[in-house]
C-alpha positions as CSV (number, residue, x, y, z in Angstrom):
1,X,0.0,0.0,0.0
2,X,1.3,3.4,-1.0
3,X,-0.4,6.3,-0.2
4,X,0.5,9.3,-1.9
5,X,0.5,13.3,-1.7
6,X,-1.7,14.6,-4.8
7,X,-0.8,18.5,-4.6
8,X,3.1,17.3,-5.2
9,X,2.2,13.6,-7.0
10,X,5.1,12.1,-4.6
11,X,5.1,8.8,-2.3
12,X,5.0,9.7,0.9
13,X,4.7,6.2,2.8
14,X,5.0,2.7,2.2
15,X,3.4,-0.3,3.8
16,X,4.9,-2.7,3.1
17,X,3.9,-5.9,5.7
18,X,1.2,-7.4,2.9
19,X,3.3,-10.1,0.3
20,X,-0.3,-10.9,-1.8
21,X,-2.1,-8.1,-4.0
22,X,-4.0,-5.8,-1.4
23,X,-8.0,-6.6,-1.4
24,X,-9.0,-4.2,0.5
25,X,-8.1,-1.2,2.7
26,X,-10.0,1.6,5.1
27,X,-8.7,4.5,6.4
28,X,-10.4,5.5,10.1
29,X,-12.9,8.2,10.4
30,X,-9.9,10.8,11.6
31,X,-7.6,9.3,8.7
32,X,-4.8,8.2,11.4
33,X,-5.0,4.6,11.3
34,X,-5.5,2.4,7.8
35,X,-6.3,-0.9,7.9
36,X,-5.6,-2.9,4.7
37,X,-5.7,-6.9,4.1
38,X,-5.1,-9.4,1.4
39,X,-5.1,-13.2,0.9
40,X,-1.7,-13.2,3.6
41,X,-4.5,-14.2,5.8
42,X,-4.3,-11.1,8.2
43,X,-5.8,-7.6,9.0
44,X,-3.1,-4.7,9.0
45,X,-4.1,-1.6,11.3
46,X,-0.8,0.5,10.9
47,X,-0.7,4.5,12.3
48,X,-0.4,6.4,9.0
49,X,2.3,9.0,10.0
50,X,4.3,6.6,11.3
51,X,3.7,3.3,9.9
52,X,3.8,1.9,12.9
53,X,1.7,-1.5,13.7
54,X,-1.7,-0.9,16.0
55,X,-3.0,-4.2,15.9
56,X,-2.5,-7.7,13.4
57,X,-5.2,-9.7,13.5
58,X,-4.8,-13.3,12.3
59,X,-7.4,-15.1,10.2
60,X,-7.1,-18.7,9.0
61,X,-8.4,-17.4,5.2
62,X,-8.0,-14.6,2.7
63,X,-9.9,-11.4,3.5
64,X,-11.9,-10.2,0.9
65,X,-13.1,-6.7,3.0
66,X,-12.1,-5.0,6.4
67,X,-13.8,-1.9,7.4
68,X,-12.8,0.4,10.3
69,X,-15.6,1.6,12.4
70,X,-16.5,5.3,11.3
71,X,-16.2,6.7,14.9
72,X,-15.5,5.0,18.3
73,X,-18.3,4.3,20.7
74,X,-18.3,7.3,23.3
């Protein structure tokens, strides 16, 4: 997963933890944490400034969808 600055059309971060074609991906409803997945048979939740891993959930099949709740419960 790349995600990229429009205004300047550079790469601004990698991540890079997936090995099989990304399936899906969903950014939180602030836009700091992206969750992305593909037949590796995980869920990636990475911090986007930092890249840094939130939470890897394991799943004993491909994932097809992950979505990211569009606000936390208060």
């Amino acid at each position: 997963v790349s995600l990229w600055d429009v205004d300047e059309l550079v790469c601004v971060r990698c991540f890079s933890r997936l090995d099989w074609p990304v399936r899906t991906l969903s950014f939180s409803h602030d836009g700091k944490m992206l969750a992305s997945a593909s037949e590796d048979h995980f869920i990636d939740i990475a911090e986007v400034e930092t890249d840094r891993v939130s939470f890897c959930h394991p799943d004993w099949c491909a994932v097809v969808q992950a979505i990211l709740l569009p606000q936390p419960p208060k």
